[in-house]
N, C-alpha and C positions, 0 to 999 in steps of 0.2 A: 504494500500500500504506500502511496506516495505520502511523502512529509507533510505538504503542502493541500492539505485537504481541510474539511471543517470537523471540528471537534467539539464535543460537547462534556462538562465536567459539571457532575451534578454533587453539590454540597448535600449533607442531609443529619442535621443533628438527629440524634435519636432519642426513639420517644419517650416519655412522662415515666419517669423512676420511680420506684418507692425507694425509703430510706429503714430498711430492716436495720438491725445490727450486727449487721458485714463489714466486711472489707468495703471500700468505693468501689474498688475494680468489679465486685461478686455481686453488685447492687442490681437486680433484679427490677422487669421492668411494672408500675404500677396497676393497677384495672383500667384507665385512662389510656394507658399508654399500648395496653394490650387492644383495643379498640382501636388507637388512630394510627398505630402501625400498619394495618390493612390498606386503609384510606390514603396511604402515600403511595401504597404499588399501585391503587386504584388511577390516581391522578396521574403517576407517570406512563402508567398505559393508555389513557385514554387521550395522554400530551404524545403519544406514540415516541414517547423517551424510553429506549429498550439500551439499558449497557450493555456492553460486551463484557468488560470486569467490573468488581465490585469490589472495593478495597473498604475493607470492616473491620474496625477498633477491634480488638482481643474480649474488652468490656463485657461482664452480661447482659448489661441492656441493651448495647450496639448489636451485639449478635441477636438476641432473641426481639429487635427490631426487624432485621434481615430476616429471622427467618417467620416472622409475622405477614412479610410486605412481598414478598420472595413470591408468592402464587398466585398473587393477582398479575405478575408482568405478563408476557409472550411467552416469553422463551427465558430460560435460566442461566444468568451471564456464569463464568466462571469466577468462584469467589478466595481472595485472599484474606485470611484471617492479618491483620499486621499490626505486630507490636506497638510501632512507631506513633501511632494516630493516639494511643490511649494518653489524655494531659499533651495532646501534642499543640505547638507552637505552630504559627503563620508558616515561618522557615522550616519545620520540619514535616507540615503537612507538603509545599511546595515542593520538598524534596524525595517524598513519596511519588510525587506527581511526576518530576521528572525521568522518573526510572520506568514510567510505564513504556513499554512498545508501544514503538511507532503503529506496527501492522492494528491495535486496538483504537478503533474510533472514538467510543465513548465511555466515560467512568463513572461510577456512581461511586461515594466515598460514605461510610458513615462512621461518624465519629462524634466529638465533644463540643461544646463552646470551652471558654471561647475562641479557642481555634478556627472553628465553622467560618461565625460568622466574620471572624477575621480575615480570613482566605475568603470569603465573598466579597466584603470589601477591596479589600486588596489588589485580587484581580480583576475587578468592573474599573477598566479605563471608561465605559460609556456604558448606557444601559436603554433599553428597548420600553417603549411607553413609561408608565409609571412604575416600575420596577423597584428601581433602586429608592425611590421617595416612600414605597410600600415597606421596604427592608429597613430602609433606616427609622422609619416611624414606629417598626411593629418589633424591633430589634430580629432575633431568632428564638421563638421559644422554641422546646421541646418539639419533633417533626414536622418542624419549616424545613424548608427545601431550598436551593437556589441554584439555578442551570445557568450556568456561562460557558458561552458559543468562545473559541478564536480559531484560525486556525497557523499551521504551522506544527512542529514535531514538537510533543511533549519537552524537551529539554527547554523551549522557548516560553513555557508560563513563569511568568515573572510579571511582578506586580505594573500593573493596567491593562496587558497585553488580552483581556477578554471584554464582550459584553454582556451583562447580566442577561439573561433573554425571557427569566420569568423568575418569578418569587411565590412561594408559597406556603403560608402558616397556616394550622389549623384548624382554628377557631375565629378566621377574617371574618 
């Protein structure tokens, strides 16, 4: 697959936790959040946003988001568990990002704030309708979403170089 193609990198905090007493890492996802994890595969299928990989925090609730939201897509991308994303930073989500293969169009990432919604920031040099006025108004709660279009070969996301192309919380 050429470098030089369009790409799409879908941000996606994961959903509504409880706070048992666990670890953070082991913290299980709440009744809320076992509900609106569905509702995000729902929207991205119906946004005919299908990844190809899936890059998922280690976290229990990142996982047991994926695998909530996981049957509503098309088709089931191939998924990497990665350490990196859980408390990850702007710089080390971006560097996630840059090691995916070229030959992979599109990624779905799920992971923490505020990392998320850092890296959506971050990368929106410009943003499609009301997008970014939505994101910034509505922060990112628990399974908001944010799909940024650019194109060019993964080593090239570096901060502006996307535009936001849709936002979505969900409780708007």
């Amino acid at each position: 697959m050429s470098v030089d193609v369009p790409r799409s990198i879908v941000l996606l905090r994961h959903a509504k936790a409880d706070w048992p007493d666990v670890a953070d890492h082991d913290r299980p996802l709440a009744d809320r959040g076992r509900k609106d994890a569905p509702a995000v595969g729902e929207w991205l299928a119906a946004h005919g946003i299908t990844p190809q990989l899936t890059l998922c925090s280690t976290a229990a609730r990142t996982r047991e988001t994926w695998k909530l939201l996981v049957p509503k897509l098309p088709e089931r991308p191939r998924t990497v568990y990665e350490e990196r994303l859980y408390e990850a930073s702007t710089g080390e989500i971006i560097t996630v990002l840059n090691e995916v293969p070229n030959d992979v169009r599109d990624v779905l990432v799920v992971a923490h704030n505020p990392g998320v919604q850092s890296v959506a920031d971050t990368l929106s040099g410009s943003a499609e309708g009301d997008a970014l006025e939505r994101m910034s108004r509505g922060g990112f709660p628990t399974s908001a979403l944010a799909v940024i279009r650019f194109v060019g070969p993964w080593k090239s996301v570096e901060p502006g170089a996307g535009t936001l192309a849709a936002y979505r919380a969900p409780h708007e």
